[in-house]
Backbone as XML, in Angstrom:
<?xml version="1.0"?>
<chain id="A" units="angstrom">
  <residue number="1" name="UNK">
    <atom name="N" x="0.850" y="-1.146" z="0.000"/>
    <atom name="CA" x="0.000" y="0.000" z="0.000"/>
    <atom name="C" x="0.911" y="1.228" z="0.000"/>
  </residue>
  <residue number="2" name="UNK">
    <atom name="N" x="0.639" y="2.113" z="-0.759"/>
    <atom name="CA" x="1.571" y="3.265" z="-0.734"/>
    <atom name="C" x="0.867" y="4.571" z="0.149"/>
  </residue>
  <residue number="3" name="UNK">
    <atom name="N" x="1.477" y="5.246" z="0.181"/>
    <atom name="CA" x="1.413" y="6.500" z="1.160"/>
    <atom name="C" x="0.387" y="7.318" z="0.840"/>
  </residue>
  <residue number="4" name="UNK">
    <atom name="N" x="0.019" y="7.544" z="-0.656"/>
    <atom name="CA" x="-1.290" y="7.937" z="-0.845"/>
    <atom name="C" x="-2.448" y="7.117" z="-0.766"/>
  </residue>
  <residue number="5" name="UNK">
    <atom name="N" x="-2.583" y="5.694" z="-0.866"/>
    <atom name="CA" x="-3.542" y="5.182" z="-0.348"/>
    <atom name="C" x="-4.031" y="5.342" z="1.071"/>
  </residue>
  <residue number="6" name="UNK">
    <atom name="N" x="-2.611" y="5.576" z="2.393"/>
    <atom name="CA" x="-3.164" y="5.362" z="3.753"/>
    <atom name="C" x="-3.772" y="6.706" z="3.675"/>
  </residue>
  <residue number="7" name="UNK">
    <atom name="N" x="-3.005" y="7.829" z="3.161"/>
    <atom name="CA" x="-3.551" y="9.222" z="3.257"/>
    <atom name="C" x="-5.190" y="9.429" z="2.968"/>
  </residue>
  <residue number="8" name="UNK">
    <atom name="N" x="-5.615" y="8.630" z="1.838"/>
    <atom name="CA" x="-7.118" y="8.272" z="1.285"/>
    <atom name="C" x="-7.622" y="7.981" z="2.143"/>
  </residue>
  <residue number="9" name="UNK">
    <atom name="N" x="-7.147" y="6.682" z="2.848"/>
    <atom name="CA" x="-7.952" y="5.886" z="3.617"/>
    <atom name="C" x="-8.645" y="6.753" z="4.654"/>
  </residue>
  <residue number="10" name="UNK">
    <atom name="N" x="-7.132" y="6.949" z="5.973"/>
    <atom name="CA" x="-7.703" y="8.261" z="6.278"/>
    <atom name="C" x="-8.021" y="9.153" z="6.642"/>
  </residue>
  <residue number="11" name="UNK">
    <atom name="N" x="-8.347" y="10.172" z="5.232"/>
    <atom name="CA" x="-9.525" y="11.040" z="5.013"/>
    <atom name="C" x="-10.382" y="10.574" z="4.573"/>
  </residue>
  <residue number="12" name="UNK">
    <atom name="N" x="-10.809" y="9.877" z="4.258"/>
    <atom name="CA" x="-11.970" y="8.964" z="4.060"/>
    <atom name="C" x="-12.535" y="8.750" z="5.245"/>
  </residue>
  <residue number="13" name="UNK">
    <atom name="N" x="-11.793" y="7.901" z="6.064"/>
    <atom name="CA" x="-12.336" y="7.816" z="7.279"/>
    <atom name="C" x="-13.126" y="8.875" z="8.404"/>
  </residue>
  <residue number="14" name="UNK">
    <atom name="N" x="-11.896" y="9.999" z="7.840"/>
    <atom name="CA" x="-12.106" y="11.332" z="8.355"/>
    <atom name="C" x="-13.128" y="12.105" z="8.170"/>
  </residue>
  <residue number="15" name="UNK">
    <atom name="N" x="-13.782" y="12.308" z="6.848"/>
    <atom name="CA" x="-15.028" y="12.192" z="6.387"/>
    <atom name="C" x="-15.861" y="11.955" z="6.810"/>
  </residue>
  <residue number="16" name="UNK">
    <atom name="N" x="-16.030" y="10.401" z="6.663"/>
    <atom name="CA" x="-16.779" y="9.532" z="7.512"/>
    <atom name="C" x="-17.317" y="9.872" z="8.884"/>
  </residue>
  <residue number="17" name="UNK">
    <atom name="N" x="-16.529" y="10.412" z="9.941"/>
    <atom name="CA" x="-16.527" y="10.543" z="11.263"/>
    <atom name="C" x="-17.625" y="12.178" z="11.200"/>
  </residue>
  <residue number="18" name="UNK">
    <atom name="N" x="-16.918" y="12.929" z="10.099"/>
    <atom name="CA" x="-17.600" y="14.175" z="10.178"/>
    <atom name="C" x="-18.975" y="14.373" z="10.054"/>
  </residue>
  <residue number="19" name="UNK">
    <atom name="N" x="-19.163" y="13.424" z="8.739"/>
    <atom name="CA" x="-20.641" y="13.439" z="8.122"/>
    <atom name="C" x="-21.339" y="12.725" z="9.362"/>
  </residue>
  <residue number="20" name="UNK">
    <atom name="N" x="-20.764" y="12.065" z="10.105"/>
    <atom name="CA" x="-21.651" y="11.328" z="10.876"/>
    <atom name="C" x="-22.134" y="12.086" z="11.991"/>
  </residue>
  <residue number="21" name="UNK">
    <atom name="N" x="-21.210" y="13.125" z="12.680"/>
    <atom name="CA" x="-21.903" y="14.094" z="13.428"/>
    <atom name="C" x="-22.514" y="15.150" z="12.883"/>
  </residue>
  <residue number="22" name="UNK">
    <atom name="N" x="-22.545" y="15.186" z="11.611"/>
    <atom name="CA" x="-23.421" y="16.331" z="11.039"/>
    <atom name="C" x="-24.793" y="15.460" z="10.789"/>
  </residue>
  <residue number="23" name="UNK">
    <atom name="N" x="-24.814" y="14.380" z="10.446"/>
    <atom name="CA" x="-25.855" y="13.836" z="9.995"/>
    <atom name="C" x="-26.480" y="13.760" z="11.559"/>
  </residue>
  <residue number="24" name="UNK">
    <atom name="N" x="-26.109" y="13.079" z="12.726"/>
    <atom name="CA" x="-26.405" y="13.149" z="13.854"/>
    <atom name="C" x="-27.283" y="14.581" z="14.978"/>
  </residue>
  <residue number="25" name="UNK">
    <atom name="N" x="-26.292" y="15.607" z="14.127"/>
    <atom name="CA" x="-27.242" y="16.854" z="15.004"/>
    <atom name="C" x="-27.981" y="17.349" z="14.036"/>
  </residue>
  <residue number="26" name="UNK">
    <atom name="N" x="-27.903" y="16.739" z="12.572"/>
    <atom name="CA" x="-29.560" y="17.286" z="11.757"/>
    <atom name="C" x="-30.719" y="16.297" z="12.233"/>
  </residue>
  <residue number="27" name="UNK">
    <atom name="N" x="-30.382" y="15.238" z="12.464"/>
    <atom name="CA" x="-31.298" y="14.185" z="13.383"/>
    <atom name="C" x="-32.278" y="14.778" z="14.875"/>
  </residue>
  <residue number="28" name="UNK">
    <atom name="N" x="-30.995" y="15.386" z="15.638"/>
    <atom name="CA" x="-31.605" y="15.866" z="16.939"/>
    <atom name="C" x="-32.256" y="16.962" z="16.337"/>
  </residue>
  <residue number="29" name="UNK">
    <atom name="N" x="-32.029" y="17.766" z="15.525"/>
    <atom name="CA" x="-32.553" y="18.861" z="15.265"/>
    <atom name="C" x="-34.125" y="18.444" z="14.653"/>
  </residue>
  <residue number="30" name="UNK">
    <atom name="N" x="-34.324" y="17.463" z="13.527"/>
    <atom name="CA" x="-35.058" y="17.396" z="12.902"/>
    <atom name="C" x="-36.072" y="16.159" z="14.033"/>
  </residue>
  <residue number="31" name="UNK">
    <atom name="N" x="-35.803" y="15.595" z="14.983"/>
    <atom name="CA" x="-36.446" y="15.424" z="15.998"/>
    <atom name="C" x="-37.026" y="16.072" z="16.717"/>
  </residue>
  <residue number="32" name="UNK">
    <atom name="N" x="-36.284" y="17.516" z="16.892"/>
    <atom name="CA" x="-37.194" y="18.754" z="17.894"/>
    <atom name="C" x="-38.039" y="19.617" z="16.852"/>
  </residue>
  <residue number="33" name="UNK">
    <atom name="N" x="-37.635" y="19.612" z="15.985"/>
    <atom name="CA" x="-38.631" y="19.997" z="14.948"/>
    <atom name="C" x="-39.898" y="19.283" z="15.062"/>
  </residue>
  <residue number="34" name="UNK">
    <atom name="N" x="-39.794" y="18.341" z="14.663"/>
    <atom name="CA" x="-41.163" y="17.133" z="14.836"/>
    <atom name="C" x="-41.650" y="17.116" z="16.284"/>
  </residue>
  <residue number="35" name="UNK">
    <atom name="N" x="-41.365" y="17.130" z="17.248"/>
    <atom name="CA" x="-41.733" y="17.250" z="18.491"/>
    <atom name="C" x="-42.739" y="18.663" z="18.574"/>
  </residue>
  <residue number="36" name="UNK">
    <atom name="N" x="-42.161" y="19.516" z="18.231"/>
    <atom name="CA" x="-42.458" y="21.001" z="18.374"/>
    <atom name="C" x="-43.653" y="20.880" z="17.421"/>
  </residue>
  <residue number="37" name="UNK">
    <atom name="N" x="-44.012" y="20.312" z="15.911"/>
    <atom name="CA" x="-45.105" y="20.570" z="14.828"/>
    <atom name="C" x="-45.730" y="19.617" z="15.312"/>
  </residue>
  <residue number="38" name="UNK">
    <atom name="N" x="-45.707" y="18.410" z="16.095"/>
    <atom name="CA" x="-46.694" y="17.843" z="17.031"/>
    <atom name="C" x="-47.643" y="17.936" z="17.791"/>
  </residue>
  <residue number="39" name="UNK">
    <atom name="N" x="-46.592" y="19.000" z="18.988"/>
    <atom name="CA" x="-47.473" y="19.809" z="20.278"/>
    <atom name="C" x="-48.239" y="20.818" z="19.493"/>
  </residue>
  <residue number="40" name="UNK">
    <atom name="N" x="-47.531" y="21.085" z="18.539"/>
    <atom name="CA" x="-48.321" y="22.296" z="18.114"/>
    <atom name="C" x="-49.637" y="21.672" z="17.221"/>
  </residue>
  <residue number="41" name="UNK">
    <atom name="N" x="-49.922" y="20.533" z="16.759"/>
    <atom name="CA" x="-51.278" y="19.948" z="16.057"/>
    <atom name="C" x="-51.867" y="19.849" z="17.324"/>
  </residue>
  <residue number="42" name="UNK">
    <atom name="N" x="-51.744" y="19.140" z="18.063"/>
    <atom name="CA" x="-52.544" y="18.946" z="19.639"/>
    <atom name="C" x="-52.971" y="19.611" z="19.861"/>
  </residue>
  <residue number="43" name="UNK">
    <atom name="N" x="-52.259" y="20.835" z="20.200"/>
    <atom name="CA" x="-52.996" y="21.896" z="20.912"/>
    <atom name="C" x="-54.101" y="22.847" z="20.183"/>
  </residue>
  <residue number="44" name="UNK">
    <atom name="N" x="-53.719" y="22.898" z="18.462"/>
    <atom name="CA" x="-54.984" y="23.013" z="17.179"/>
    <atom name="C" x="-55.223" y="22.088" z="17.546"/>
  </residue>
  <residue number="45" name="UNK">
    <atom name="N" x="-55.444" y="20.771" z="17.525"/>
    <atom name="CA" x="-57.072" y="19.936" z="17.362"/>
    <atom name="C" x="-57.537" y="19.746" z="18.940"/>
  </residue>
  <residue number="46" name="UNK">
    <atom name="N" x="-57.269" y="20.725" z="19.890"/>
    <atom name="CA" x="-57.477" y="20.435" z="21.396"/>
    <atom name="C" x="-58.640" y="21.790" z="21.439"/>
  </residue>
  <residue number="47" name="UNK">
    <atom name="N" x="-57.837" y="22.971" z="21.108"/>
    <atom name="CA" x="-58.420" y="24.096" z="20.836"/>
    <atom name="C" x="-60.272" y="24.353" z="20.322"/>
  </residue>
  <residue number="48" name="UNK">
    <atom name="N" x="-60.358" y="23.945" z="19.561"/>
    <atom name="CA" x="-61.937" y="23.868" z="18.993"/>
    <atom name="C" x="-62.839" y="23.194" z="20.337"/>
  </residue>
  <residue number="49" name="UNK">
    <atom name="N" x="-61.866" y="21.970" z="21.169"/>
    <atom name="CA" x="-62.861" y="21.242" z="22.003"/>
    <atom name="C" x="-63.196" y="21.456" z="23.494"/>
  </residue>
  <residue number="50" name="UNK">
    <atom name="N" x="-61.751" y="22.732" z="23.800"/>
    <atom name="CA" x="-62.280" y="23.421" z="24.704"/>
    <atom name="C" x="-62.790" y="24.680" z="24.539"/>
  </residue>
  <residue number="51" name="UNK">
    <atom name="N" x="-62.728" y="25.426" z="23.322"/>
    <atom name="CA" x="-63.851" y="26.521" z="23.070"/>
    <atom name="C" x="-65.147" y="25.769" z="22.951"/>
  </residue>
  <residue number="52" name="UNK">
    <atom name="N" x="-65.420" y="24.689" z="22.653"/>
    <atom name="CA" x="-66.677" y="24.329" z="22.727"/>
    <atom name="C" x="-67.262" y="23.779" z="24.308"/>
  </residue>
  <residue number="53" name="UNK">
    <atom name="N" x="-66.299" y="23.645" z="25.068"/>
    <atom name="CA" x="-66.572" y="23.443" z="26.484"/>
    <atom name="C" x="-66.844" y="24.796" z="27.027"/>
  </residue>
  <residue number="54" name="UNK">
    <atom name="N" x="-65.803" y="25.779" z="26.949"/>
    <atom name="CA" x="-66.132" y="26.989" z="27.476"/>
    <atom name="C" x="-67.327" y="28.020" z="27.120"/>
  </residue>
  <residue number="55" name="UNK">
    <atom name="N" x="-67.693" y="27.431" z="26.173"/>
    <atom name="CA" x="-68.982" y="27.711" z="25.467"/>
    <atom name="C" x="-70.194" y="27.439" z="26.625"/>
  </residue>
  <residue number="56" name="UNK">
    <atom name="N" x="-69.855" y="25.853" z="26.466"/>
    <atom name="CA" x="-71.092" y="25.286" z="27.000"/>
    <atom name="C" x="-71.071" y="26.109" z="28.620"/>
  </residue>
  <residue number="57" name="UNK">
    <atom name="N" x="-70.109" y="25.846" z="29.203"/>
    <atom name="CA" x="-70.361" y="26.638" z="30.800"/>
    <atom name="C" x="-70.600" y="27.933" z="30.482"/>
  </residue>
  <residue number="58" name="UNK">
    <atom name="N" x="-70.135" y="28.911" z="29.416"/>
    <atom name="CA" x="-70.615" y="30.428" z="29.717"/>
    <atom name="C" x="-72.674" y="30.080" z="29.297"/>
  </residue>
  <residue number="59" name="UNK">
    <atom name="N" x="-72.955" y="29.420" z="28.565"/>
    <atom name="CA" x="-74.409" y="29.135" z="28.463"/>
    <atom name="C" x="-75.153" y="29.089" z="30.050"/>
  </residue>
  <residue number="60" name="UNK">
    <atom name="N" x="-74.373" y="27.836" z="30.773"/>
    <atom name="CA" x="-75.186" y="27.363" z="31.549"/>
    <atom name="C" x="-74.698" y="28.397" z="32.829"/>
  </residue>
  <residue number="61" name="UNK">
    <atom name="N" x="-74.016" y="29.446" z="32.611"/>
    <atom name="CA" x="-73.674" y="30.227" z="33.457"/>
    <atom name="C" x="-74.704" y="31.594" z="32.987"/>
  </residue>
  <residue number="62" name="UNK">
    <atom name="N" x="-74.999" y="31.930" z="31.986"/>
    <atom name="CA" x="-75.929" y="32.609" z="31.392"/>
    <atom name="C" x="-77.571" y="32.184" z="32.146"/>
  </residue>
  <residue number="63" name="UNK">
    <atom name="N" x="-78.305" y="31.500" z="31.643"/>
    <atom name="CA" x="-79.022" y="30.346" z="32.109"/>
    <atom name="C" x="-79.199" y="30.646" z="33.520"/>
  </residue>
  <residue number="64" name="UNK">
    <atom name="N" x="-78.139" y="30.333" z="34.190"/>
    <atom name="CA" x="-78.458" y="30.243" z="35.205"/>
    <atom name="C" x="-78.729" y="31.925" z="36.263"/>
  </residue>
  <residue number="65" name="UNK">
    <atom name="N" x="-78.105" y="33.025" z="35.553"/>
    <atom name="CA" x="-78.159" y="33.982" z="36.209"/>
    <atom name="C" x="-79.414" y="34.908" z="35.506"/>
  </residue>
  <residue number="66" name="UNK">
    <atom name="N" x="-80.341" y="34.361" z="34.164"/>
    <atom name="CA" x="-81.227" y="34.667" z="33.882"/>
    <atom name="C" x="-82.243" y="34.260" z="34.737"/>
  </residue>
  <residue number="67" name="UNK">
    <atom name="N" x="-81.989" y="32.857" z="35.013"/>
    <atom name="CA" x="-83.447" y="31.907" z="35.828"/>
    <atom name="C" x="-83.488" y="32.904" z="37.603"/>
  </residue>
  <residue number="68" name="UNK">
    <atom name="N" x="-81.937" y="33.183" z="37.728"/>
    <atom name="CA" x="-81.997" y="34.171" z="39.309"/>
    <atom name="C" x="-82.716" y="35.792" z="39.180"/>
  </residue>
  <residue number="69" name="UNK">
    <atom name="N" x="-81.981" y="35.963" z="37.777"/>
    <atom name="CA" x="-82.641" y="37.341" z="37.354"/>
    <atom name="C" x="-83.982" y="37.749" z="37.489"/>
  </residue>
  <residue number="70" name="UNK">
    <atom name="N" x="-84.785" y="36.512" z="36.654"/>
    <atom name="CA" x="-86.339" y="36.083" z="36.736"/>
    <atom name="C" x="-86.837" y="35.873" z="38.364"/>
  </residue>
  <residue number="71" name="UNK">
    <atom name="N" x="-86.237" y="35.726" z="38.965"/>
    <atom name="CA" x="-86.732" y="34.993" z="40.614"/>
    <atom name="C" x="-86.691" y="36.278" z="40.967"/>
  </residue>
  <residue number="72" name="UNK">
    <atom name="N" x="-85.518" y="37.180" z="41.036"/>
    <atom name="CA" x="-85.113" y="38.247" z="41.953"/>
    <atom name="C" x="-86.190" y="39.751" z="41.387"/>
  </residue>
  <residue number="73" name="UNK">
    <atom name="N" x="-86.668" y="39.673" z="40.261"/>
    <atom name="CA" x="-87.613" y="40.244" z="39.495"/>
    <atom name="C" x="-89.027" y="40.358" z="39.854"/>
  </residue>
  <residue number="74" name="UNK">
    <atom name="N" x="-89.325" y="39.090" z="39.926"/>
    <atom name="CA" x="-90.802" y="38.494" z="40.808"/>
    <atom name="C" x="-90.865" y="39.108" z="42.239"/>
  </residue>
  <residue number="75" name="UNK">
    <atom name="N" x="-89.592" y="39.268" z="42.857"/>
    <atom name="CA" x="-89.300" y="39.451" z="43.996"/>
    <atom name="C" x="-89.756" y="40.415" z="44.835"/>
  </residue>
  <residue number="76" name="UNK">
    <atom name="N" x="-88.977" y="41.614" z="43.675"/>
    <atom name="CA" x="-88.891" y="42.527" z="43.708"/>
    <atom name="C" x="-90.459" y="43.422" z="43.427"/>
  </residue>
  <residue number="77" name="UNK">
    <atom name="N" x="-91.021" y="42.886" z="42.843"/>
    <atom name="CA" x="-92.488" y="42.981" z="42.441"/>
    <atom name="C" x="-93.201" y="43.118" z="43.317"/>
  </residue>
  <residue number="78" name="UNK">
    <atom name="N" x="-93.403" y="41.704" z="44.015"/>
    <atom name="CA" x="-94.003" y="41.534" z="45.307"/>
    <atom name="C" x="-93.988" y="42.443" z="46.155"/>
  </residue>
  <residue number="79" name="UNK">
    <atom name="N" x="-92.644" y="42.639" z="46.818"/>
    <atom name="CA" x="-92.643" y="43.281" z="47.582"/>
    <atom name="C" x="-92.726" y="44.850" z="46.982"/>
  </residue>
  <residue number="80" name="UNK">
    <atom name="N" x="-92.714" y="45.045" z="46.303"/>
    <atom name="CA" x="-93.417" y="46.854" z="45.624"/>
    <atom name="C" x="-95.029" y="47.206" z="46.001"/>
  </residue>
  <residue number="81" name="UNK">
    <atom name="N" x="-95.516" y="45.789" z="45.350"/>
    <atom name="CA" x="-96.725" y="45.714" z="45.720"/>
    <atom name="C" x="-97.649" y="45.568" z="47.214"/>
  </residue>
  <residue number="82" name="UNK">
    <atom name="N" x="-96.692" y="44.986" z="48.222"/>
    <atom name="CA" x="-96.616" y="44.946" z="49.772"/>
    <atom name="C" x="-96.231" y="46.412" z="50.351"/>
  </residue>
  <residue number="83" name="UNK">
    <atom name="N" x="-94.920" y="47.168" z="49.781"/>
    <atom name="CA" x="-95.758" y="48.685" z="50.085"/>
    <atom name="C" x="-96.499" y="49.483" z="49.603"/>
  </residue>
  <residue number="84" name="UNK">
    <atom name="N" x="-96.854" y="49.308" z="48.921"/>
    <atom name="CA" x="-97.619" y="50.246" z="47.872"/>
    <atom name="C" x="-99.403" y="49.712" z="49.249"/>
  </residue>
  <residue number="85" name="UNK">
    <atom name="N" x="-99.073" y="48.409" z="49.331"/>
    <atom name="CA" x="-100.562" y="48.219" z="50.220"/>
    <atom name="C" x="-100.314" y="48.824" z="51.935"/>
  </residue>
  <residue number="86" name="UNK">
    <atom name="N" x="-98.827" y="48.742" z="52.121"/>
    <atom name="CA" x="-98.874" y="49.542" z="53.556"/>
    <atom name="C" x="-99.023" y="51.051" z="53.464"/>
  </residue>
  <residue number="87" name="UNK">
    <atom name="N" x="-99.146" y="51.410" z="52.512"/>
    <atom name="CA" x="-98.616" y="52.613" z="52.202"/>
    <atom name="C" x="-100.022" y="53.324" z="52.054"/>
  </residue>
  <residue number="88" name="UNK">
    <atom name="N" x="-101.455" y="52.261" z="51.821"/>
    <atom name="CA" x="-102.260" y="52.789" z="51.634"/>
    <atom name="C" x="-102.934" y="52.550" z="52.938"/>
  </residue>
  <residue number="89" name="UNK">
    <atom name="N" x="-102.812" y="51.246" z="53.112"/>
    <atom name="CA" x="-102.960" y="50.767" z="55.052"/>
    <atom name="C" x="-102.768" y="52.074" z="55.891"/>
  </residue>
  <residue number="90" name="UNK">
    <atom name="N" x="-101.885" y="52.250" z="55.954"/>
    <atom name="CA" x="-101.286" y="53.143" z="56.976"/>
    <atom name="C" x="-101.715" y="54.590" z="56.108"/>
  </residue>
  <residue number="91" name="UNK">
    <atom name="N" x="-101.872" y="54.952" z="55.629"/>
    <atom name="CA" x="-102.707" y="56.278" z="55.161"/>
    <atom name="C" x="-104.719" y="56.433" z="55.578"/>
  </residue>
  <residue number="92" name="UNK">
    <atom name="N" x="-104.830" y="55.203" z="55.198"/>
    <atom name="CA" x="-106.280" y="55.055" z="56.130"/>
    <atom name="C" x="-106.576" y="55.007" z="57.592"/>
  </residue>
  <residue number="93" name="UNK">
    <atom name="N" x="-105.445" y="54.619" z="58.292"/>
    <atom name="CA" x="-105.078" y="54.530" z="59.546"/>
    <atom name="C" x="-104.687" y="55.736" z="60.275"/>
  </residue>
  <residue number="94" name="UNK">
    <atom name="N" x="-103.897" y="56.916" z="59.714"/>
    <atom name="CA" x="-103.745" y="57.961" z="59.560"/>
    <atom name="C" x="-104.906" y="58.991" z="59.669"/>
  </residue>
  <residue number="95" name="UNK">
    <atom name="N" x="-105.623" y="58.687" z="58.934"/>
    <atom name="CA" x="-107.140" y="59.790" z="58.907"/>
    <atom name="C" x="-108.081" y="58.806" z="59.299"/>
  </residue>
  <residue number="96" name="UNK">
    <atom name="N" x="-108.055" y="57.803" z="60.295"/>
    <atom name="CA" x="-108.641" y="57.303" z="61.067"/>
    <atom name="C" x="-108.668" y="58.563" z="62.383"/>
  </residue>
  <residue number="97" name="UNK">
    <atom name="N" x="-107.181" y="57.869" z="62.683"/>
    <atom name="CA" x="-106.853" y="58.821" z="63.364"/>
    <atom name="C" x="-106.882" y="60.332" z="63.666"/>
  </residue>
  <residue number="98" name="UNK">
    <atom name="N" x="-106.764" y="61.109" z="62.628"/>
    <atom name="CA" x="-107.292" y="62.068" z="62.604"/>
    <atom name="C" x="-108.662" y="62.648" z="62.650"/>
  </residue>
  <residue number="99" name="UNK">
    <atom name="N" x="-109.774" y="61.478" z="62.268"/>
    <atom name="CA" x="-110.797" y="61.935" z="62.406"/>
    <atom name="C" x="-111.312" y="61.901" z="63.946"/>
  </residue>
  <residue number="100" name="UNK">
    <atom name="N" x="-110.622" y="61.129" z="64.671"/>
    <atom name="CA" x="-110.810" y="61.247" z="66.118"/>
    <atom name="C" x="-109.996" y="61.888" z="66.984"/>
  </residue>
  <residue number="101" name="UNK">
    <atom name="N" x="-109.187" y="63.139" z="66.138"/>
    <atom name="CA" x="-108.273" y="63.854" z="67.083"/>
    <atom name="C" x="-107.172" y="63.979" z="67.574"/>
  </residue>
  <residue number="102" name="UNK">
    <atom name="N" x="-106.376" y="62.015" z="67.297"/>
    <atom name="CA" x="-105.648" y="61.996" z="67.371"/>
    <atom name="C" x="-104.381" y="62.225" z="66.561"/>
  </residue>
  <residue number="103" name="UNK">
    <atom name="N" x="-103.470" y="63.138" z="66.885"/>
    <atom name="CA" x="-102.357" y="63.132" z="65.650"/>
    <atom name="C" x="-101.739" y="62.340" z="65.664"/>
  </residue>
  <residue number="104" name="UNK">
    <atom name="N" x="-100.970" y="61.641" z="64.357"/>
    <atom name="CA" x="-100.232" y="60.708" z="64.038"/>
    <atom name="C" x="-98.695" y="61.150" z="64.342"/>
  </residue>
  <residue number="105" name="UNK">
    <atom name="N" x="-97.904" y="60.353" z="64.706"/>
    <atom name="CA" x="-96.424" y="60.913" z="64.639"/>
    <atom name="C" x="-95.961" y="61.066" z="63.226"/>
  </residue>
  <residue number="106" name="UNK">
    <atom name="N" x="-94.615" y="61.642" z="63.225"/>
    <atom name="CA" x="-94.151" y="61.893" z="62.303"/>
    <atom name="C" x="-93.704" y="60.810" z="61.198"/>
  </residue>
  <residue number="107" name="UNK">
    <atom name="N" x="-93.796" y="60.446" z="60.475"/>
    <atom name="CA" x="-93.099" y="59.610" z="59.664"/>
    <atom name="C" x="-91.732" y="59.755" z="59.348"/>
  </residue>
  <residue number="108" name="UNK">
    <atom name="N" x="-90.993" y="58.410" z="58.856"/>
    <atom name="CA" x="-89.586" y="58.693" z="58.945"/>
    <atom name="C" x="-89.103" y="58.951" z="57.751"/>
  </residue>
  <residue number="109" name="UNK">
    <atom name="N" x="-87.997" y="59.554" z="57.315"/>
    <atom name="CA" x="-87.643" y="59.773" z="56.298"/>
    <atom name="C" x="-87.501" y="59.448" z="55.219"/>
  </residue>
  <residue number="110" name="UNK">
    <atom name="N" x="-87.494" y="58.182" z="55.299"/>
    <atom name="CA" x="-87.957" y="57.440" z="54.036"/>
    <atom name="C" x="-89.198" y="57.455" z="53.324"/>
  </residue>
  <residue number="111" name="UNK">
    <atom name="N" x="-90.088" y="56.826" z="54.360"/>
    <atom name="CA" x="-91.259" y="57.075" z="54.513"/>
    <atom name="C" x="-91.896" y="59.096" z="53.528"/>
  </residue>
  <residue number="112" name="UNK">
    <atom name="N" x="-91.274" y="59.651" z="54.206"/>
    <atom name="CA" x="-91.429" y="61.031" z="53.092"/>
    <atom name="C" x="-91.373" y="60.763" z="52.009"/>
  </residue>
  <residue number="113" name="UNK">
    <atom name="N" x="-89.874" y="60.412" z="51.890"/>
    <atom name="CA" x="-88.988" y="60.108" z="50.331"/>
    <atom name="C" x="-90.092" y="59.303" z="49.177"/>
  </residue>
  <residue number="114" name="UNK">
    <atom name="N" x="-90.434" y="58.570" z="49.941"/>
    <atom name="CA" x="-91.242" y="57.678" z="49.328"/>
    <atom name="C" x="-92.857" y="58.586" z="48.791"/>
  </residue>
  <residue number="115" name="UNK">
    <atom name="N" x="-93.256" y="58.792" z="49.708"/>
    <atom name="CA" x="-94.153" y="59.654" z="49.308"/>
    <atom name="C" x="-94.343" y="60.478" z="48.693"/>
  </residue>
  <residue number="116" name="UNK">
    <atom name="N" x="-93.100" y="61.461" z="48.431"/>
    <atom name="CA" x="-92.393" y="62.123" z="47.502"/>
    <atom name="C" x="-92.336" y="62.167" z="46.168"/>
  </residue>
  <residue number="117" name="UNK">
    <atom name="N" x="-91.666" y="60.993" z="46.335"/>
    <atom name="CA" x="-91.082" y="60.208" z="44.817"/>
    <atom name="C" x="-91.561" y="58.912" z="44.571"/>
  </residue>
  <residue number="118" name="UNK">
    <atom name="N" x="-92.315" y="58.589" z="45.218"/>
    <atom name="CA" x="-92.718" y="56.713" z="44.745"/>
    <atom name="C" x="-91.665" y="56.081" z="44.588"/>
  </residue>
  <residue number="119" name="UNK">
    <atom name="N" x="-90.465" y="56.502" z="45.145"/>
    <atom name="CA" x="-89.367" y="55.439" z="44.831"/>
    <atom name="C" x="-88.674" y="55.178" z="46.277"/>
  </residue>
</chain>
């Protein structure tokens, strides 16, 4: 074998050794690549199925503060209508009173307000 053959050999060899760590960290590389366009499909085809979850609870969170809305509404009614009847109660009671002399005390400030303003 002559001296330019071992010289071939090697760099050949030498070669060899190089390409193999280049080929090696385009590997790791092209592994974290694929890792990375993976997580990233998951989390697109994950996406649609929790906007459609978060959907569903803002509904039944909707829903549910309409059905309180409706209760607290009724509520509120009622009792408008409970003073509106003391309000006439106690005004007949008033010129009851007065027709026999007696004066009524003062009413309280609300009580004005109200009379006032109906509110």
């Amino acid at each position: 074998m002559s001296i330019w053959s071992g010289v071939v050999a090697a760099v050949g060899a030498l070669g060899v050794i190089i390409a193999g760590l280049f080929t090696a960290r385009a590997t790791r590389a092209a592994a974290a690549a694929t890792a990375e366009a993976t997580r990233a499909a998951a989390l697109a085809t994950a996406a649609p199925a929790q906007r459609a979850e978060d959907l569903k609870i803002l509904q039944a969170t909707v829903s549910r503060v309409d059905e309180e809305n409706g209760s607290l509404r009724g509520r509120l009614h009622r009792l408008e209508i409970l003073v509106r009847s003391f309000s006439s109660y106690v005004g007949q009671l008033t010129g009851q009173m007065r027709a026999h002399g007696i004066e009524p005390p003062a009413p309280p400030d609300a009580v004005e307000e109200y009379n006032r303003t109906g509110v």
